[in-house]
C-alpha positions in Angstrom: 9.9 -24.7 3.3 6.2 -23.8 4.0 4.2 -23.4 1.1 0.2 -22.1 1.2 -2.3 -21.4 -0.7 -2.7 -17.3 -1.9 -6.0 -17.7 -1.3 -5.6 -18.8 2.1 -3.3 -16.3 3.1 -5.3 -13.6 2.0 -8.3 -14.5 3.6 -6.1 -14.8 7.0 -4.6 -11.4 6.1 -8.4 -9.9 5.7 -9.7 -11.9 8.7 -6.9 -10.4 11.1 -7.3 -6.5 9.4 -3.4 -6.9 8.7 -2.6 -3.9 5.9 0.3 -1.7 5.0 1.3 1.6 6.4 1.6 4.3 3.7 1.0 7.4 3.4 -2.7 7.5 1.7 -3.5 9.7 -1.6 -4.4 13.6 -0.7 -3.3 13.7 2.7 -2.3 17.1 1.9 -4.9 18.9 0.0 -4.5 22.9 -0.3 -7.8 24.6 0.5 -9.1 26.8 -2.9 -9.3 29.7 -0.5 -6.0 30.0 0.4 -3.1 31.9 -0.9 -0.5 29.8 -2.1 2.9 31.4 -1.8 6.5 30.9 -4.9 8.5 28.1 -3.9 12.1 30.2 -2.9 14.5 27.2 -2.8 15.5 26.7 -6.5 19.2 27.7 -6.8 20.1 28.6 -3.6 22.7 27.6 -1.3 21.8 26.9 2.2 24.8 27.8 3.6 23.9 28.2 7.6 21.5 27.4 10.0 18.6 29.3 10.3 18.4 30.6 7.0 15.9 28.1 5.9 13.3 25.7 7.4 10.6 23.4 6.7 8.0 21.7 8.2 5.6 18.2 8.1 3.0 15.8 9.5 3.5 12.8 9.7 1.3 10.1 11.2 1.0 6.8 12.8 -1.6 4.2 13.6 -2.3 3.7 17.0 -5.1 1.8 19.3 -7.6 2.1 15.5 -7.1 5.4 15.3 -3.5 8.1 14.5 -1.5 10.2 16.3 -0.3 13.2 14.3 3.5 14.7 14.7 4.3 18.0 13.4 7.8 19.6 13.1 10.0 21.9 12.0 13.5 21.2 10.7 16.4 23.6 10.4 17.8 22.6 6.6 21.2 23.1 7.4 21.9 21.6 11.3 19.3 18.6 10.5 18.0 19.6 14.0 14.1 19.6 14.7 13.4 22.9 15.8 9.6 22.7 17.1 7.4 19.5 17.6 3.9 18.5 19.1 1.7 15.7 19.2 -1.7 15.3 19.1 -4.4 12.6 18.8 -6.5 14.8 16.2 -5.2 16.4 12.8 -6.5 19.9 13.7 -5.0 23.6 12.6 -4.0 24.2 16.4 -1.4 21.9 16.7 0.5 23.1 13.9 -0.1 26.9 14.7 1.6 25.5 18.2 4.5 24.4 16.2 5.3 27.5 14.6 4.8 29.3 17.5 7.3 27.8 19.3 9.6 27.4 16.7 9.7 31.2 16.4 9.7 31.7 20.1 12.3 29.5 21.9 15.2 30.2 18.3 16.1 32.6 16.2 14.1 33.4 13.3 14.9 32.1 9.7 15.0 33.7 6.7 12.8 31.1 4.9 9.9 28.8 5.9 9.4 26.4 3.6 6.5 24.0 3.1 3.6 21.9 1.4 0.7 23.0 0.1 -1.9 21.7 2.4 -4.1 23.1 3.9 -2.6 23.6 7.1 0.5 25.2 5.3 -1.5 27.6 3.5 -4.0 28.5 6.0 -3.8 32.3 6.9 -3.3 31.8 10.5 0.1 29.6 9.7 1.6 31.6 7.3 0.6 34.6 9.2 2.5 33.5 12.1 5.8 33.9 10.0 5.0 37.0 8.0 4.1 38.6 10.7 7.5 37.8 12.5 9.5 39.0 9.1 10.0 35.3 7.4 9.7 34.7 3.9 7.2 32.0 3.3 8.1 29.4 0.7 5.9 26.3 -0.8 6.7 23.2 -2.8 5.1 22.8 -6.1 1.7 20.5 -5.9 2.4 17.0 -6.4 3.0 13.8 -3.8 5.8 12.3 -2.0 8.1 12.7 -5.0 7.8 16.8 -5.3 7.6 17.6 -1.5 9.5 20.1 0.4 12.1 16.9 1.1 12.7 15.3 -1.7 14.9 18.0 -2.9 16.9 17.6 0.9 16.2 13.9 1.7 18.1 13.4 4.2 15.9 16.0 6.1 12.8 14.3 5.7 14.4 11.0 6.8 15.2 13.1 10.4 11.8 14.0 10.4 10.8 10.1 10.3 13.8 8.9 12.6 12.6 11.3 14.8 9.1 10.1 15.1 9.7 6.3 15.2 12.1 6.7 18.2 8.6 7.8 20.1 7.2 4.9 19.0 9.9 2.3 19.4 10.8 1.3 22.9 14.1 1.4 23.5 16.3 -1.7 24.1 16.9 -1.1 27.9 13.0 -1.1 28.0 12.8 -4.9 27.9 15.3 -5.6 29.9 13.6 -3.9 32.5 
């Protein structure tokens, strides 16, 4: 057994810039100015797909600096819906997210989501209102009160689904 001294081992850690991967507090901070719509979910039965869906970013490091994945997931299939990628958090890559959610499937009944600021912005929740969708948001709060905790299992889909972009797959090495 290898044994070392903490204080070693933490200056080795800070000297190579090795640190965990979590999600970071107020990542998802609602913008004063926008309207911020009931939650819709409590007590209902999601009985078929395309009644209700929900949408996140998530991130991961890459090269010193994150790419950004925003979906859409159908609560009842599981299946993502929508997706994009892109190398800056910005509005337009969200608003391309609905947008093709909305264009390429039928429409749902409710779209469900955080309260941050790309969720509440006008020009998102626009998108749906205008195209006859209810729009639904979690109460504030972090992980623990989002749109998924309620539906786990969708939010882990949402995170499968990203880390197979940014595992290689086996045949990959074998190459």
């Amino acid at each position: 057994m290898l044994s070392a001294d903490p204080h070693t081992v933490l200056k080795y850690i800070r000297e190579m810039g090795i640190q965990a991967v979590y999600p970071k507090p107020c990542l998802s901070k609602a913008d004063p100015e926008h309207k911020i719509y009931p939650y819709l979910l409590k007590n209902i039965e999601i009985s078929r797909a395309n009644q209700v869906w929900s949408t996140d970013i998530t991130y991961a490091p890459m090269n010193g600096s994150f790419m950004y994945l925003s979906a859409i997931i159908d609560w009842r299939s599981r299946h993502v819906i929508s997706w994009v990628l892109s190398g800056a958090l910005e509005i337009e890559f969200v608003l391309e997210t609905a947008r093709n959610a909305l264009k390429t499937n039928e429409k749902p009944e409710i779209m469900n989501s955080d309260q941050g600021s790309h969720c509440t912005s006008p020009k998102y929740t626009g998108i749906f209102l205008n195209a006859g969708v209810k729009v639904s948001m979690d109460h504030r709060g972090g992980v623990a009160s989002t749109t998924f905790s309620s539906y786990p299992q969708v939010y882990l889909i949402l995170k499968d689904f990203w880390i197979s972009f940014k595992m290689p797959s086996r045949q990959d090495f074998f190459v």
